[in-house]
SENU-454820 format. One record per atom (N, C-alpha, C, O): residue in three letters; x, y, z. Coordinates in steps of 0.05 Angstrom, whole numbers, padded with zeros to 5 digits, always signed. Each point is the difference from the previous one (the first is absolute). Layout:
REM residues N
ALAXYZ...
***
This chain:
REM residues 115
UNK-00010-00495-00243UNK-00005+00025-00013UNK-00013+00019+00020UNK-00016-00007+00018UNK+00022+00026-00021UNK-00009+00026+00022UNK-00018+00022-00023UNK+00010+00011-00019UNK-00032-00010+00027UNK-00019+00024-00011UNK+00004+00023+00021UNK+00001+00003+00024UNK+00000+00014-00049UNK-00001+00030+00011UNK-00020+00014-00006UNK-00009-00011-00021UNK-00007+00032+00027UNK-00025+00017-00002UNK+00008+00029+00001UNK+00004+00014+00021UNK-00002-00008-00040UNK+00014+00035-00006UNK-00017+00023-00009UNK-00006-00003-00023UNK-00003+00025+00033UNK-00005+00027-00005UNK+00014+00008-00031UNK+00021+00013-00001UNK-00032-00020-00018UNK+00010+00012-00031UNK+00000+00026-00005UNK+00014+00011-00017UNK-00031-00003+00032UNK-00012+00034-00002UNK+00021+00011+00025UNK-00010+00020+00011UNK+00027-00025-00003UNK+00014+00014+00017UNK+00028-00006-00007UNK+00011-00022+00001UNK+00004+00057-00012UNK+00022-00005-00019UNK+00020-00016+00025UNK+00010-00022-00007UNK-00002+00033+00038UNK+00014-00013+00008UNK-00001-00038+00004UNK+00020-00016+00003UNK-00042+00011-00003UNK-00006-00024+00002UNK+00010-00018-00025UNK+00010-00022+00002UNK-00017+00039-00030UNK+00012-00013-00027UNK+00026-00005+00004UNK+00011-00022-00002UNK+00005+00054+00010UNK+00034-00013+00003UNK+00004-00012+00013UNK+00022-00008-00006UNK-00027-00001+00023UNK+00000-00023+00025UNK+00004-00019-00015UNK+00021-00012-00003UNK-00047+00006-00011UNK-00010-00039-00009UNK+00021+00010-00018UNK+00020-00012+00005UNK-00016+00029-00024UNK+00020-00002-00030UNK+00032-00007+00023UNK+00013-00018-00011UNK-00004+00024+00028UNK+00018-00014+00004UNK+00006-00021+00017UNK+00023-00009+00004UNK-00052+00001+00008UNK-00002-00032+00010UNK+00001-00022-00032UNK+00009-00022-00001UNK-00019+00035-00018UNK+00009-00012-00015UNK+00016-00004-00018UNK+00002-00020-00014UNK+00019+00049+00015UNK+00023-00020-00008UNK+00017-00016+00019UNK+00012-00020-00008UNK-00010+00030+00031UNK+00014-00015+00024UNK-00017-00039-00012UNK+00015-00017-00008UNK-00041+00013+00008UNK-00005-00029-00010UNK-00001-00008-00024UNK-00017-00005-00018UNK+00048+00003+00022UNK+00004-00017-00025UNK-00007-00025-00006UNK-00004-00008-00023UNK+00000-00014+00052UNK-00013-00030-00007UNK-00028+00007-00011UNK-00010-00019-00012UNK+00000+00035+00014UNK-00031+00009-00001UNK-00016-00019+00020UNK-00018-00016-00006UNK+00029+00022+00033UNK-00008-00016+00022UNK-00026+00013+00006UNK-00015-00012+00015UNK+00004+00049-00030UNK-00023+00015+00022UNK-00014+00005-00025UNK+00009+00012-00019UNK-00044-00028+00025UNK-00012+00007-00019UNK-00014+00039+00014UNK-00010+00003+00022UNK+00015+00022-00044UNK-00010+00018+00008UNK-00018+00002-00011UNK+00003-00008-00023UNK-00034+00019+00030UNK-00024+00004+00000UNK-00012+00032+00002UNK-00008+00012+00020UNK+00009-00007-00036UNK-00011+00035-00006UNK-00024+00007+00011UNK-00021-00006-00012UNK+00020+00017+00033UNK-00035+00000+00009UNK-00020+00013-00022UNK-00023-00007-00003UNK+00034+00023-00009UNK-00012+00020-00017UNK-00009-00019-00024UNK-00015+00008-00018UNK+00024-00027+00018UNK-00009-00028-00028UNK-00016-00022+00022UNK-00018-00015-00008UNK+00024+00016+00027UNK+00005-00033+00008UNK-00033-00007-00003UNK-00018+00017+00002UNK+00012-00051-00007UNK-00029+00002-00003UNK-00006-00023+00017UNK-00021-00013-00003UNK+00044+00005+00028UNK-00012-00010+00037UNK+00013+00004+00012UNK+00024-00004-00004UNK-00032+00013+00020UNK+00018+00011+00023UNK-00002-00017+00022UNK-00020-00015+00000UNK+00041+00013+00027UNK-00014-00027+00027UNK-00014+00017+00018UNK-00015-00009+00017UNK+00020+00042-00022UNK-00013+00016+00020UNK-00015+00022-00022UNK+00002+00000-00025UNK-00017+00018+00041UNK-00013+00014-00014UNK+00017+00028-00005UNK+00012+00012+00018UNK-00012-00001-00050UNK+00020+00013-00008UNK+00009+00028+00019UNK+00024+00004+00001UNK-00040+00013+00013UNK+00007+00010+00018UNK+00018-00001+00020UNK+00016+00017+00008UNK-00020-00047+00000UNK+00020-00012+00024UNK+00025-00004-00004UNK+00018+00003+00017UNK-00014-00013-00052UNK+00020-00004-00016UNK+00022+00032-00007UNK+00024+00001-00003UNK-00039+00016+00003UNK+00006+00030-00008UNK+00010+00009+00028UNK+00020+00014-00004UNK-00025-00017+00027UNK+00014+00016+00019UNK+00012-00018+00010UNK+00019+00013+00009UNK-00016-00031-00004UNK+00037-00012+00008UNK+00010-00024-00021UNK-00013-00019-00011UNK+00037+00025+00009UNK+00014-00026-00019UNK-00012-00020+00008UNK-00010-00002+00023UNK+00007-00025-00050UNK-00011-00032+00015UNK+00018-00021-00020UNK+00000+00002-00025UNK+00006-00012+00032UNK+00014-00026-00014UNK-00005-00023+00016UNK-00003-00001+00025UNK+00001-00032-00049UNK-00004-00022+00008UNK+00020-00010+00003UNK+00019+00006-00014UNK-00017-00021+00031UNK+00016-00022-00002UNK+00005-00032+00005UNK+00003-00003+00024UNK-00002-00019-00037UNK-00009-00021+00011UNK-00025-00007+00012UNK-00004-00017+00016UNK-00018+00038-00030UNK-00027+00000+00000UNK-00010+00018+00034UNK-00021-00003+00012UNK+00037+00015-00005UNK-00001+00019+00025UNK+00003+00030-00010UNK+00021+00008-00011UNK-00042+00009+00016UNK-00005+00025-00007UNK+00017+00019+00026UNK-00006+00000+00024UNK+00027+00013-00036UNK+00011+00013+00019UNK-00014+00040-00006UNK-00018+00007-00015UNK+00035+00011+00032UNK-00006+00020-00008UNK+00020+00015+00018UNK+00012-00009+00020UNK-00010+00043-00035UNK+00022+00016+00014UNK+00028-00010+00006UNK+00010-00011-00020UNK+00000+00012+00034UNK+00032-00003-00004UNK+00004-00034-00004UNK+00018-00011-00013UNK-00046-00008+00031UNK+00016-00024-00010UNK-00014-00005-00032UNK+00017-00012-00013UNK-00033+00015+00002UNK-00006+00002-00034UNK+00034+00003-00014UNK+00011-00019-00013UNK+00006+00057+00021UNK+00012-00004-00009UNK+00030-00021+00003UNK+00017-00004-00018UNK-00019-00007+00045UNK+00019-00029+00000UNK-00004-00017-00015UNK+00015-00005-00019UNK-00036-00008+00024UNK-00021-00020-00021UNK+00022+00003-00035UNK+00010-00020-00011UNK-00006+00055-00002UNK+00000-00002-00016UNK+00028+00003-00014UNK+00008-00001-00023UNK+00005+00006+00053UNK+00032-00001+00002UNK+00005-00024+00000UNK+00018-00007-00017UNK-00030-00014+00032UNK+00014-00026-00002UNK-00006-00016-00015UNK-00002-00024+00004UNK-00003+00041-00032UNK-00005-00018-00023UNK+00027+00017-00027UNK+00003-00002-00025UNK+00006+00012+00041UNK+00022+00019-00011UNK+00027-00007+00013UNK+00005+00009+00023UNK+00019-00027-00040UNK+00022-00006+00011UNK+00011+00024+00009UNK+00007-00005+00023UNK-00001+00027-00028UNK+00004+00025+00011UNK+00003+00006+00030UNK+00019+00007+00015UNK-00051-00012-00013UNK-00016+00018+00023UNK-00010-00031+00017UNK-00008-00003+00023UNK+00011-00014-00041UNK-00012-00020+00020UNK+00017-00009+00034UNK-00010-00019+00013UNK+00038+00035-00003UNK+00003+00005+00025UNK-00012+00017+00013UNK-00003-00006+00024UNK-00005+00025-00032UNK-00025+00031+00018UNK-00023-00017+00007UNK-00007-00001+00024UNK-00009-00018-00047UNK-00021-00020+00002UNK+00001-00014+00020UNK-00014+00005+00019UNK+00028-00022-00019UNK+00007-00018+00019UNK+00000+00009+00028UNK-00013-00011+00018UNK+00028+00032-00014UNK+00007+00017+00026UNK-00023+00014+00015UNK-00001+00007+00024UNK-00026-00002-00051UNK-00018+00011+00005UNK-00014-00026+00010UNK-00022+00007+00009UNK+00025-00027-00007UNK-00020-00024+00013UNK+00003-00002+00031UNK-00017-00011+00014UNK+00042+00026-00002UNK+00000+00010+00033UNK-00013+00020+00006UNK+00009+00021-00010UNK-00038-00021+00031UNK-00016+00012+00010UNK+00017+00033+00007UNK-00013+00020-00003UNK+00036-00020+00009UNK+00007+00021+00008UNK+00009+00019-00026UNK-00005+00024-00005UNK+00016-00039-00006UNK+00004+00010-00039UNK-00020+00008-00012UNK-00005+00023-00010UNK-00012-00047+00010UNK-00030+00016-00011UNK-00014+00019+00010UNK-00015+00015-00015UNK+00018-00011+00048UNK-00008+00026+00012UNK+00008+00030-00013UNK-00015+00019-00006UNK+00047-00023+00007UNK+00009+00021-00004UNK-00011+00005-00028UNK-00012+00021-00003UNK+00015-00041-00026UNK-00009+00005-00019UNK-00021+00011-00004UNK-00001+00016-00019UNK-00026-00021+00038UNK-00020+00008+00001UNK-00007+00027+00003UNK-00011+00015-00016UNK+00021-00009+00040UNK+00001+00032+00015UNK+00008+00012-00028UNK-00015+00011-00016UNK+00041-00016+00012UNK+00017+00015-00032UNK-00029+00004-00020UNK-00015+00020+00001UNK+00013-00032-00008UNK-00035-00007-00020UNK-00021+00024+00010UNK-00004+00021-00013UNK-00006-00027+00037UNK-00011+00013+00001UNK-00003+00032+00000UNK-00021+00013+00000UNK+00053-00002+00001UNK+00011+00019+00007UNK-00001+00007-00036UNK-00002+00024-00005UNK+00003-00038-00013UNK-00001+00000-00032UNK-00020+00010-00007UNK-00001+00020-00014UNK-00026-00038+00028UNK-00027+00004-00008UNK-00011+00029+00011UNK-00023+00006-00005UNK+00039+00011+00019UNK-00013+00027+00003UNK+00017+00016-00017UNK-00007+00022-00008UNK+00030-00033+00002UNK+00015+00028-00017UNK-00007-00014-00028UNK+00016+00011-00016UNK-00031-00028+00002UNK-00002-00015-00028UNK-00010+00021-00018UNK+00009+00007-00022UNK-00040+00007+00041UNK-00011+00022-00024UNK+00023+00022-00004UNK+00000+00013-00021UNK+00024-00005+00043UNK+00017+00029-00010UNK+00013-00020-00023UNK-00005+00004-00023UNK+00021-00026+00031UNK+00015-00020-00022UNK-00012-00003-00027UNK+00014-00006-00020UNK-00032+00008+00018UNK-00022-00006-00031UNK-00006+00021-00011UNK-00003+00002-00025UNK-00002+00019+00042UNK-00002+00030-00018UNK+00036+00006-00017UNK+00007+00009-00021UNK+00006-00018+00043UNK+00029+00010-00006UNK+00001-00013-00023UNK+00002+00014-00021UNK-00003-00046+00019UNK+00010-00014-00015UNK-00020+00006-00037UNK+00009-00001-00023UNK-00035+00007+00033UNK-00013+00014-00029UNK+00017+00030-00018UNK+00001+00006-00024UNK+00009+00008+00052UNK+00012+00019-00011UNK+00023-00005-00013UNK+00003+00009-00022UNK+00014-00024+00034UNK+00019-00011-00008UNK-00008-00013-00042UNK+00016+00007-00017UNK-00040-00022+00011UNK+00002-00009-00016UNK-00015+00019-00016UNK-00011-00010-00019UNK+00008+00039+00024UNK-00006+00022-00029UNK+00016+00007-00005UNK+00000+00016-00019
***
C-alpha cells in the first residue's frame, strides 16, 4: 500500500488526487487529506510544500513521491518504474521543481476556473 499526503485546500491538488483516484481502481493508494489528517510522519508544513508519499514504509517526496504513487497505478506504473533510474528521476525532479514556482499562478487559475 502506498500513502499519499495531499494539500485539500489547494483546488489544483484536489483534481490531481480526484483523478489518482479514479486511475486506482485496486485501491492500491491510501490518500490522506492534510487539512483532516490527525498524524502526519513530518511536520504539516513540510508536508504542504512538496508532494510526500510512502512506500513500503520509505517516505519519498517531489517527483520520486509522485513515482512511489504511479507504481501503484497499472496505468502509470511504467513512468514509476522508469522513475527508479537516477537519471529519470533527475529529470523528473528539475520538471517538479520547475512546477513548484509556477503552482501559486496554477492555483489562482485553477480557483478561477472553479467560480
Amino acid at each position: 500500500m502506498v500513502t499519499v499526503w495531499f494539500d485539500g485546500g489547494c483546488p489544483l491538488c484536489r483534481r490531481e488526487i480526484a483523478l489518482m483516484k479514479r486511475l486506482d481502481r485496486r485501491g492500491a493508494i491510501r490518500f490522506i487529506n492534510l487539512e483532516s489528517a490527525q498524524s502526519c510522519p513530518l511536520d504539516r508544513a513540510t508536508l504542504l510544500a512538496r508532494f510526500h508519499a510512502e512506500e513500503d514504509g520509505r517516505l519519498y517526496e517531489g517527483a520520486a513521491a509522485f513515482a512511489a504513487m504511479w507504481r501503484a497505478i497499472p496505468m502509470l506504473r511504467p513512468l514509476g518504474l522508469a522513475a527508479r533510474n537516477r537519471i529519470v528521476l533527475t529529470v523528473l525532479q528539475w520538471g517538479y521543481g520547475h512546477f513548484l514556482r509556477a503552482r501559486p499562478f496554477l492555483q489562482r487559475l485553477t480557483r478561477k476556473m472553479e467560480d
